[in-house]
C-alpha positions in Angstrom: -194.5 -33.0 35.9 -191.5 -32.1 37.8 -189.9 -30.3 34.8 -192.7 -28.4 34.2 -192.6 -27.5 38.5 -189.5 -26.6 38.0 -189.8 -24.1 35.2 -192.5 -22.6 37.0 -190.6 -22.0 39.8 -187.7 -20.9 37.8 -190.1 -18.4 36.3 -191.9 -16.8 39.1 -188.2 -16.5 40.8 -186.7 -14.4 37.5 -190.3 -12.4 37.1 -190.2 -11.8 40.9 -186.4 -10.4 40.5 -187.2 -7.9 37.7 -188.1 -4.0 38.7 -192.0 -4.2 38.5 -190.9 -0.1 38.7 -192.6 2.0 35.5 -190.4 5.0 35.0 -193.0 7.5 32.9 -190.9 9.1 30.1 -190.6 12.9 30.6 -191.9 15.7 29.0 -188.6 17.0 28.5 -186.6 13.6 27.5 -183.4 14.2 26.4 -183.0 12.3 23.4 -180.4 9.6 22.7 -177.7 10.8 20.6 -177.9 14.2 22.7 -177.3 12.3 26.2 -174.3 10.6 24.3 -172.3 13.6 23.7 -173.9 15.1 26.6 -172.7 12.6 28.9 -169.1 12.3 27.0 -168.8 16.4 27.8 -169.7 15.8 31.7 -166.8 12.8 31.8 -164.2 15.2 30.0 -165.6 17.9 32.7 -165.0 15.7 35.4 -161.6 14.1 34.0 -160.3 18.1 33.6 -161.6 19.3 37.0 -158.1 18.3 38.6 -156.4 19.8 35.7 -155.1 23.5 35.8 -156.7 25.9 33.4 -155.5 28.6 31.6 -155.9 31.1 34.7 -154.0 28.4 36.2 -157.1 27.2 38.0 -157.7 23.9 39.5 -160.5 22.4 41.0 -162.6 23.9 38.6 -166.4 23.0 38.5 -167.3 22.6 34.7 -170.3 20.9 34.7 -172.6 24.3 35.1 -170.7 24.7 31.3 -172.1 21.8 30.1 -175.5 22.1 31.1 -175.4 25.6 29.5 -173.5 24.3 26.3 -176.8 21.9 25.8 -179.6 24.2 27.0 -180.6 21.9 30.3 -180.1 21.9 33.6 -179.4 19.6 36.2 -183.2 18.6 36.8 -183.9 17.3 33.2 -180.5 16.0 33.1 -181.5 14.1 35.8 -184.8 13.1 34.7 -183.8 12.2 31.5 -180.5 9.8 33.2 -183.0 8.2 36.1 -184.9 7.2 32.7 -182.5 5.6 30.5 -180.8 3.9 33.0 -184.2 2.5 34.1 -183.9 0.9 30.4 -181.1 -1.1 30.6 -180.5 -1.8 27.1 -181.1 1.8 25.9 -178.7 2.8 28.4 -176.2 0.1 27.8 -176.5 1.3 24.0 -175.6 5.0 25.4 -172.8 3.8 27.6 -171.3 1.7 25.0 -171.3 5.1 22.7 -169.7 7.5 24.9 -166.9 5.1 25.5 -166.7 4.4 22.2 -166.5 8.2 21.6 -164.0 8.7 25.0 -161.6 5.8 23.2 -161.8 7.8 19.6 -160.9 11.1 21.6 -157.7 9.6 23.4 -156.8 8.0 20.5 -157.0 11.3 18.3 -155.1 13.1 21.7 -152.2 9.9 21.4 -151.8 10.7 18.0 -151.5 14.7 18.0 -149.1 14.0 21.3 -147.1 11.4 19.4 -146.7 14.0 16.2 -145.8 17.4 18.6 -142.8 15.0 19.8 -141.6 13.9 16.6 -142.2 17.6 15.4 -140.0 18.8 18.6 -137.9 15.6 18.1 -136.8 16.8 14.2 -136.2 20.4 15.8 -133.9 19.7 18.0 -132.0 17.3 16.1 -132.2 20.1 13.6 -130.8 22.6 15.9 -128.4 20.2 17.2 -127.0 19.6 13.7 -126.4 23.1 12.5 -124.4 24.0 15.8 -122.4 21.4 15.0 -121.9 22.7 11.7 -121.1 26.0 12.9 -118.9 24.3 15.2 -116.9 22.8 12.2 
């Protein structure tokens, strides 16, 4: 009897912790796999606000560019985010994308990097080599 008073206990304690909070789905839902890349964009945008541009710009407020890029704006954005993250595991699935997508972009960035310094690396050892040959 006392296992079985505990257990309800324990129960009524975990039920009475969960959000009893029923978040309707909206009418204009973002779906999954566009929130992804959607949210990936708006972290890049953020990351490369601090960053100058090419009019030498810093500061720069991008996000407006990526609500236009997607056709939304900040209302169904907003909506669509309360949602999702009102659905822990659908959202967890959605964080767990973007930083797998962030991780696949620096990686690709690391790699180009690494491959413009060899390439400048060979160059001027290159140049360095056929002055000294003039030299001689």
């Amino acid at each position: 009897m006392n296992n079985f008073l505990s257990i309800l206990l324990a129960s009524i304690f975990l039920v009475s912790c969960t959000s009893n909070t029923i978040i309707e789905k909206p009418k204009n839902l973002i779906p999954k796999e566009q929130m992804v890349d959607l949210l990936t964009d708006l972290l890049l945008a953020n990351g490369s606000g601090s960053i100058k541009n090419t009019q030498l710009k810093r500061n720069v407020n991008y996000y407006p560019l990526v609500f236009e890029k997607y056709n939304i704006d900040t209302t169904q954005f907003k909506e669509s985010n309360y949602y999702y993250a009102s659905k822990v595991d659908e959202y967890d699935e959605i964080i767990r994308k973007v930083e797998a997508r962030l991780e696949a972009l620096s990686n690709q960035f690391e790699d180009e990097r690494k491959l413009k310094d060899s390439l400048t690396d060979f160059k001027n050892t290159r140049d360095e080599m056929e002055e000294d040959a003039y030299v001689q």
